[in-house]
C-alpha positions as a LaTeX table, in Angstrom:
\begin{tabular}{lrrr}
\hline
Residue & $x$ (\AA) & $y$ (\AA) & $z$ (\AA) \\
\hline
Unk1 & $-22.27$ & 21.92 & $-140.37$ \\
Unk2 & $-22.07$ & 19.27 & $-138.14$ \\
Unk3 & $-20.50$ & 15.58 & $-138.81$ \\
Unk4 & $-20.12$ & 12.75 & $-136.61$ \\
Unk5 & $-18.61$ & 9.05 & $-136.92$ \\
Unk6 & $-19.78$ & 6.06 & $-134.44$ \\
Unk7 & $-17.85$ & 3.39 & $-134.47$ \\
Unk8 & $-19.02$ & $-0.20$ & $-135.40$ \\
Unk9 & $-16.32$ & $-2.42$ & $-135.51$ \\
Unk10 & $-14.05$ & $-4.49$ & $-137.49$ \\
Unk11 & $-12.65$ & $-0.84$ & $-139.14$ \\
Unk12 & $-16.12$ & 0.81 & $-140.06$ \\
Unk13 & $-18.04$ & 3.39 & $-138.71$ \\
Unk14 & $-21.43$ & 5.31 & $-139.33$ \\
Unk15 & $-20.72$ & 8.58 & $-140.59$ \\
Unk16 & $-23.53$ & 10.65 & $-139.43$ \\
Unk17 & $-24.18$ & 14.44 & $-141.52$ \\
Unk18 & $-27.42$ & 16.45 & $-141.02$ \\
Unk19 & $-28.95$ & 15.09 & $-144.35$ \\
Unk20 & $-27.99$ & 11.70 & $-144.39$ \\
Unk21 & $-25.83$ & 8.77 & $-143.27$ \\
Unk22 & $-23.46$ & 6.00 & $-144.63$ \\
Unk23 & $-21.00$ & 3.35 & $-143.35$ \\
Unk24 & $-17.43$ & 4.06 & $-143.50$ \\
Unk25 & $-15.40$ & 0.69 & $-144.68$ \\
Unk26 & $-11.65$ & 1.73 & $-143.72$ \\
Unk27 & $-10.67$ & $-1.97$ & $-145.23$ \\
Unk28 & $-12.87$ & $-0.52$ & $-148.08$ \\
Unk29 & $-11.79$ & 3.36 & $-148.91$ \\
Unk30 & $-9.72$ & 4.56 & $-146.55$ \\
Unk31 & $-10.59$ & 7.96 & $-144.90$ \\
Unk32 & $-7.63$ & 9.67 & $-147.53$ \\
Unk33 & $-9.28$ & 8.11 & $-150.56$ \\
Unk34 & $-13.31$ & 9.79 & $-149.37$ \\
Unk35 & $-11.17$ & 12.61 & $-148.78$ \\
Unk36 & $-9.98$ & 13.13 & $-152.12$ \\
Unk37 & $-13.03$ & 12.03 & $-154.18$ \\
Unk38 & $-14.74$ & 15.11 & $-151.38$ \\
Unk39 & $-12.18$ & 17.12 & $-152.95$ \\
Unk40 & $-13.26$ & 16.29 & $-156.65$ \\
Unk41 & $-17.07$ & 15.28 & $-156.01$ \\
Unk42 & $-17.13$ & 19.74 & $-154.76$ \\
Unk43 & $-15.46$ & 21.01 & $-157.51$ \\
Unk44 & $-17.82$ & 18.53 & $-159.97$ \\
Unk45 & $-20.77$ & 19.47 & $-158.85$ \\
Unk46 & $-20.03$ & 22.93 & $-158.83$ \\
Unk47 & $-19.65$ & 22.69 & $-162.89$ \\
Unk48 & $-23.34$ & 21.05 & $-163.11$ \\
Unk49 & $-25.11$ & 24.04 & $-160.98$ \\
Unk50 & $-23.68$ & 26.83 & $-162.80$ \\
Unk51 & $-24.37$ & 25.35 & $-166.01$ \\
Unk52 & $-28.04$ & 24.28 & $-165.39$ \\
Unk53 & $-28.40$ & 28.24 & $-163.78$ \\
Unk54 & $-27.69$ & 28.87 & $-167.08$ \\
Unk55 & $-29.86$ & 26.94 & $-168.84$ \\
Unk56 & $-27.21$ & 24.37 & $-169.99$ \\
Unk57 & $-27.10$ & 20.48 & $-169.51$ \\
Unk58 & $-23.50$ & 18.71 & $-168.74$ \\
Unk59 & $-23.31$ & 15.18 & $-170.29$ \\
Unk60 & $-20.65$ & 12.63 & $-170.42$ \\
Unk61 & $-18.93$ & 14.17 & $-167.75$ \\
Unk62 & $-16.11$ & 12.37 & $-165.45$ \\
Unk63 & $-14.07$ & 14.21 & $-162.73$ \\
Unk64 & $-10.40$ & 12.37 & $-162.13$ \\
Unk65 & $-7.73$ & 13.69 & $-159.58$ \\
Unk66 & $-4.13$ & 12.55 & $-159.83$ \\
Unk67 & $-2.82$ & 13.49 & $-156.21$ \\
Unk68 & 0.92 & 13.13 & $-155.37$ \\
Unk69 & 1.85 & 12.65 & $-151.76$ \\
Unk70 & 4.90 & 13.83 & $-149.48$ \\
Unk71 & 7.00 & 10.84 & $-148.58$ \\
Unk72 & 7.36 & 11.64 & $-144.93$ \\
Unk73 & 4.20 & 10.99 & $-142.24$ \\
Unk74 & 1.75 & 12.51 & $-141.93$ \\
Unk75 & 1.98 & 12.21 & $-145.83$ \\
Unk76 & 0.19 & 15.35 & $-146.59$ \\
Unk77 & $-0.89$ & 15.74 & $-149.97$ \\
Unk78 & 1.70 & 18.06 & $-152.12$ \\
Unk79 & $-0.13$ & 18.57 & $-155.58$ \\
Unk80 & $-3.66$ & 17.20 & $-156.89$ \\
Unk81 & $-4.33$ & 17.92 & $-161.29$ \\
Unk82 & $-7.80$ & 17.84 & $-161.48$ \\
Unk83 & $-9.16$ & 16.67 & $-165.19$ \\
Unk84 & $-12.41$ & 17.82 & $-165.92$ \\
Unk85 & $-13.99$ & 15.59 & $-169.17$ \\
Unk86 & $-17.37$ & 16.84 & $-170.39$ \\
Unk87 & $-19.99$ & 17.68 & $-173.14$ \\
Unk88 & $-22.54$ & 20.76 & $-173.29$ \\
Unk89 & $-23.45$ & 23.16 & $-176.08$ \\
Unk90 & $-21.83$ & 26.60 & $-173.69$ \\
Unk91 & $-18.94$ & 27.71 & $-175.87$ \\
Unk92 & $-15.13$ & 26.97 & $-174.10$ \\
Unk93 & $-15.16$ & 30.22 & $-172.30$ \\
Unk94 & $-17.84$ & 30.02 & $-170.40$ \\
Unk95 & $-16.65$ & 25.82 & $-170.15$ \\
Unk96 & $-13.13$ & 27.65 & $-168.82$ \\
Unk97 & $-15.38$ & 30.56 & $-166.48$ \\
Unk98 & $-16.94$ & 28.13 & $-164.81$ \\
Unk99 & $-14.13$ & 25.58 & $-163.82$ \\
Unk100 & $-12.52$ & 28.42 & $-162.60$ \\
Unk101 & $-15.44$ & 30.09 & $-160.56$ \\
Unk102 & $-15.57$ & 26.79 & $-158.81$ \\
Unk103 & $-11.66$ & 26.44 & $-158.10$ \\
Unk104 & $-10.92$ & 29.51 & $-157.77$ \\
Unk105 & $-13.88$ & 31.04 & $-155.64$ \\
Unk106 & $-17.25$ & 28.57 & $-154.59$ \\
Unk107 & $-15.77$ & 24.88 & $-154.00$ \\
Unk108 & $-14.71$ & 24.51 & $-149.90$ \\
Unk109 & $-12.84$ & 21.99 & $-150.28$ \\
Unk110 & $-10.32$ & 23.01 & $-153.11$ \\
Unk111 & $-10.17$ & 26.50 & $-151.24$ \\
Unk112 & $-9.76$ & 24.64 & $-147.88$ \\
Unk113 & $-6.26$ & 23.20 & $-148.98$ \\
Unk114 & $-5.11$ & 25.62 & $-151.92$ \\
Unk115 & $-3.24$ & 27.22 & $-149.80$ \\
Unk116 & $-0.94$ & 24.15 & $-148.83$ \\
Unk117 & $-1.60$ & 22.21 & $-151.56$ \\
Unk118 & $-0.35$ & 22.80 & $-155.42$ \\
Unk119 & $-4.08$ & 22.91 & $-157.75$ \\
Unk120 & $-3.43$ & 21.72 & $-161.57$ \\
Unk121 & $-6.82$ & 21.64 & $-163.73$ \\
Unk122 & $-6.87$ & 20.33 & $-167.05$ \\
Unk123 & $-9.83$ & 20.85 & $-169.02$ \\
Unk124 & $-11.69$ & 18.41 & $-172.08$ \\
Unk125 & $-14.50$ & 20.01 & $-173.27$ \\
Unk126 & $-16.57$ & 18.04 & $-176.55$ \\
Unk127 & $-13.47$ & 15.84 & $-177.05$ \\
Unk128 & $-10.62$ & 19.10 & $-176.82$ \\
Unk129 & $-8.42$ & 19.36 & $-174.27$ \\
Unk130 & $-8.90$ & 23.21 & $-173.54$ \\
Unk131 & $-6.69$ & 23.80 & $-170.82$ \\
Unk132 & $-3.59$ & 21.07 & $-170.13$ \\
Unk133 & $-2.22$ & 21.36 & $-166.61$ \\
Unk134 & $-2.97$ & 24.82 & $-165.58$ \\
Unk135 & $-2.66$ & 26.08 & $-162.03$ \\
Unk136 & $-4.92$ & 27.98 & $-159.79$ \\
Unk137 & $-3.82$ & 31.28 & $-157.83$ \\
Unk138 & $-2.87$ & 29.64 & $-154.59$ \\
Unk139 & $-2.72$ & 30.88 & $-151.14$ \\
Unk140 & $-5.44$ & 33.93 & $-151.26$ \\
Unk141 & $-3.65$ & 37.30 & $-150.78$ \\
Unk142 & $-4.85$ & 40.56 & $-153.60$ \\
Unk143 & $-5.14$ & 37.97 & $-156.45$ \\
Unk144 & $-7.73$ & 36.10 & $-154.78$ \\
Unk145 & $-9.70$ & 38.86 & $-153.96$ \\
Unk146 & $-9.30$ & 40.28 & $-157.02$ \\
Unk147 & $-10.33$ & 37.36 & $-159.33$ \\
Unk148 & $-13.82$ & 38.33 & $-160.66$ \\
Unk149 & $-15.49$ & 34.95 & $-162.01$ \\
Unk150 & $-19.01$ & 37.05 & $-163.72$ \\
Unk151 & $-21.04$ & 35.01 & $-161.67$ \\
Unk152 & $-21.70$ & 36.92 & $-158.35$ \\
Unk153 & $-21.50$ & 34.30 & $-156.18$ \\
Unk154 & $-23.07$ & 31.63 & $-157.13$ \\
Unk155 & $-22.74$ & 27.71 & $-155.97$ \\
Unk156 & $-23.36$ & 25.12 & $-153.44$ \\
Unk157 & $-23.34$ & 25.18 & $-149.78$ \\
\hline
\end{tabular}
């Protein structure tokens, strides 16, 4: 992967990727804030793939972080909960499975700061709240490695 930013002035810059581009506003979204919805917008999409490699469709479906900061620069981020709202006709297992698969094994982001970083999930599935708060296994080690998700690998790159 390779990313680049040019600068353009009053606090914005072209962010450059190998698919695409897109102006950075700083005034806007600061750098933290695309950070974070990076952090969510993985895991999220991670939830639509495995479902529609199964033959299911996601609808009504919203992805909100609540992110608590340290106090002290550089600020680093202490704990993100992660809500996941959504609709499909999979039963809650499999709506549990795959949440998991993606914070737990496919989404780079989440796995890039897990081990630094406290990772609550709370789950609403058809209008039930499924799973209220939960943590992940943080920080790798045997219970990473160990964490079979019954997909084989399967997500986004």
């Amino acid at each position: 992967m390779r990313v680049s930013l040019n600068y353009l002035g009053e606090k914005k810059f072209r962010a450059n990727t190998t698919k695409s581009s897109y102006i950075l506003d700083c005034k806007e979204i600061t750098p933290v804030e695309y950070f974070a919805t990076g952090i969510i917008g993985c895991t999220g999409i991670d939830l639509v793939v495995m479902a529609e490699r199964d033959g299911y469709a996601v609808r009504d479906y919203s992805v909100s972080a609540e992110i608590e900061r340290q106090t002290s620069v550089p600020m680093k981020f202490s704990s993100i909960h992660i809500v996941y709202d959504f609709k499909s006709s999979f039963d809650t297992t499999k709506a549990k499975r795959y949440i998991l698969a993606s914070l737990e094994s496919y989404c780079t982001t989440v796995n890039s700061i897990r081990d630094s970083v406290k990772v609550y999930y709370t789950i609403v599935y058809n209008g039930e709240k499924i799973a209220d708060k939960e943590s992940i296994v943080s920080g790798g080690g045997s219970a990473y490695e160990a964490f079979d998700d019954g997909f084989g690998g399967a997500c986004c790159s």
